[in-house]
C-alpha positions, 0 to 999 in steps of 0.5 A, spaced: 394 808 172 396 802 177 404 803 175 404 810 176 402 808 183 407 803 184 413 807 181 409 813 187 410 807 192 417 805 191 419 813 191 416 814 198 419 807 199 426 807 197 427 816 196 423 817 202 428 812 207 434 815 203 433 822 204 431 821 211 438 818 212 442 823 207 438 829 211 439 827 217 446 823 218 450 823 212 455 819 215 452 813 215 448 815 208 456 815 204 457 808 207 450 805 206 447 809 200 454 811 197 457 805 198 463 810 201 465 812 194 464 819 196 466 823 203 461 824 207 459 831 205 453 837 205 453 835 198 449 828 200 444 832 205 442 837 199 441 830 194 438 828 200 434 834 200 432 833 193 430 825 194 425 827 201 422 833 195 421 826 190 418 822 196 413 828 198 411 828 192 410 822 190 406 822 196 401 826 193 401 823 186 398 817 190 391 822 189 394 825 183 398 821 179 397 824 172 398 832 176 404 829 179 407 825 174 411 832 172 416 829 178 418 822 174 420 826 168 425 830 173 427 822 176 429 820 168 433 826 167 438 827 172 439 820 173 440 819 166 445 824 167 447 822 173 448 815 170 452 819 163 456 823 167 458 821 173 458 813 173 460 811 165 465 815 167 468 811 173 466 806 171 471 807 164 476 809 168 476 804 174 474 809 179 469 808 185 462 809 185 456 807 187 454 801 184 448 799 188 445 807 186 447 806 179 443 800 178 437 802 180 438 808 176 439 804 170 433 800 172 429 807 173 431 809 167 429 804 163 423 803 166 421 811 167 419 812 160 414 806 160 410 809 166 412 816 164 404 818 162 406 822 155 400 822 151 396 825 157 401 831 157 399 833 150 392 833 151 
């Protein structure tokens, strides 16, 4: 229960001050966030849409954590796809990408499936 809520604090922490920025001044989001890899375009507000729903979401799961960790499952699937189709094959292809981003998906996608609650969900 304890690392669930440490993965919740983090979300908030590190989804919530990147939505904030993607949502509302993306141009500063492709240079910090993306690492100028990508233009700054409405696609980086829309995941910045999609962070501020994690980091809400994670808000709640600190008084829910079992409930609310449905939300970890959705982190460990799109990154890992994000990490499979988008920076492996930047990385093969020496094409920019963010680094920075592709290492805390690395890290996230690792540690998720240790937090992730699995046994409850089948009760």
């Amino acid at each position: 229960m304890i690392a669930l809520k440490i993965v919740y604090i983090a979300n908030i922490i590190v989804a919530g001050w990147i939505s904030i920025t993607s949502v509302f001044n993306p141009n500063k989001s492709a240079l910090t966030v993306f690492q100028n890899a990508y233009q700054p375009t409405e696609v980086i507000r829309l995941v910045g849409c999609l962070w501020l729903a994690i980091a809400i979401l994670s808000i709640l799961g600190l008084w829910r954590p079992i409930s609310f960790s449905p939300i970890l499952l959705v982190q460990l699937i799109y990154k890992g796809t994000w990490l499979l189709v988008v920076a492996l094959p930047a990385i093969r292809n020496n094409q920019p990408y963010p680094t920075g981003m592709a290492l805390f998906f690395l890290i996230w996608v690792l540690v998720l499936p240790f937090i992730i609650p699995w046994t409850e969900w089948t009760k």
